[in-house]
Structures are given as structure tokens and as C-alpha cells.
C-alpha positions, 0 to 999 in steps of 0.5 A, spaced: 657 128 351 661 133 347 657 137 342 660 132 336 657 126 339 651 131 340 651 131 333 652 125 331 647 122 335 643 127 332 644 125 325 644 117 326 637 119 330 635 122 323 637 117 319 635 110 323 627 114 324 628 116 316 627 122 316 628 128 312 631 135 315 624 137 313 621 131 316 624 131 322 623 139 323 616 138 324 616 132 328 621 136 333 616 141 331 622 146 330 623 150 323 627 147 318 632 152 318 633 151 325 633 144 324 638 144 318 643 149 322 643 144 328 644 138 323 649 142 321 652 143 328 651 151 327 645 150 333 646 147 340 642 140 340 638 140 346 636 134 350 629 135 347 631 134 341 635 127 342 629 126 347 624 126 342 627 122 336 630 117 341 622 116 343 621 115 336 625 111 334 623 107 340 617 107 337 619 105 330 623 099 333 617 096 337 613 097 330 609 100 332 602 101 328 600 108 328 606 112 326 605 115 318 610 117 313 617 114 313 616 112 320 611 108 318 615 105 312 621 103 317 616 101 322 614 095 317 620 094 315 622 092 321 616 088 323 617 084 316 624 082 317 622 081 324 617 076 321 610 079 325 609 083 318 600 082 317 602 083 310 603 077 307 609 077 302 608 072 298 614 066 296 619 069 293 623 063 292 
């Protein structure tokens, strides 16, 4: 994978997790200046990285219950639209 991909995977694995820069420096737990400059492409992304935000969203995808914040959040809104939400909606129409 060139470092272009790297990035862009990066980036789309922030995105799909709901992440903030900030969020996702402490989920890498990395310092945000780190994460930002790697978000950037001015730091090599490790596979670590990737490993870690792919596991995340693994864990969103599957709706998981014991995530927090904006994973959480994905998460639910997953398991909704999936229709295995325990929170009852209600009937829109």
C-alpha cells in the first residue's frame, strides 16, 4: 500500500469510527499534534494505527454496547437502521 492509500484509509477509518482528530489521538493514544500531522500525511501511518481504528470500527459495525462517545453514537445508529435498536422509536408515519 503506498503512503497515499495509507492516508486515505487513515482518514475514511476516522470518518466511518466518528472520530475527531482529538478523539481518535486518544483512542491511538497518540498526541493530537501526532495524529493531526499524520491525518495530514506529514507522519508516517503505522499499521498499528490502521490496526486499531479498523478494530474499532469492527466493533461499531457489529453494534457493540460497551463503546462511548461517538462510537457509541455510530454504533446505535447502526443497530437502528439495522432494526435490532432496544430503544423503541416510535411510529413516524
Amino acid at each position: 500500500m503506498t503512503e497515499a492509500e495509507r492516508i486515505a484509509l487513515f482518514r475514511s477509518l476516522l470518518s466511518l469510527c466518528g472520530l475527531s482528530q482529538s478523539e481518535a489521538a486518544e483512542v491511538l493514544g497518540r498526541g493530537y499534534e501526532t495524529t493531526r500531522q499524520k491525518a495530514a500525511g506529514h507522519k508516517p501511518i503505522v499499521d498499528r494505527d490502521l490496526e486499531i481504528l479498523r478494530d474499532l470500527f469492527l466493533r461499531i459495525d457489529r453494534g457493540d454496547t460497551d463503546l462511548e462517545g461517538r462510537p457509541a453514537e455510530q454504533a446505535e445508529a447502526i443497530r437502528w437502521a439495522r432494526g435490532v435498536s432496544p430503544t423503541d422509536t416510535g411510529d413516524d408515519t
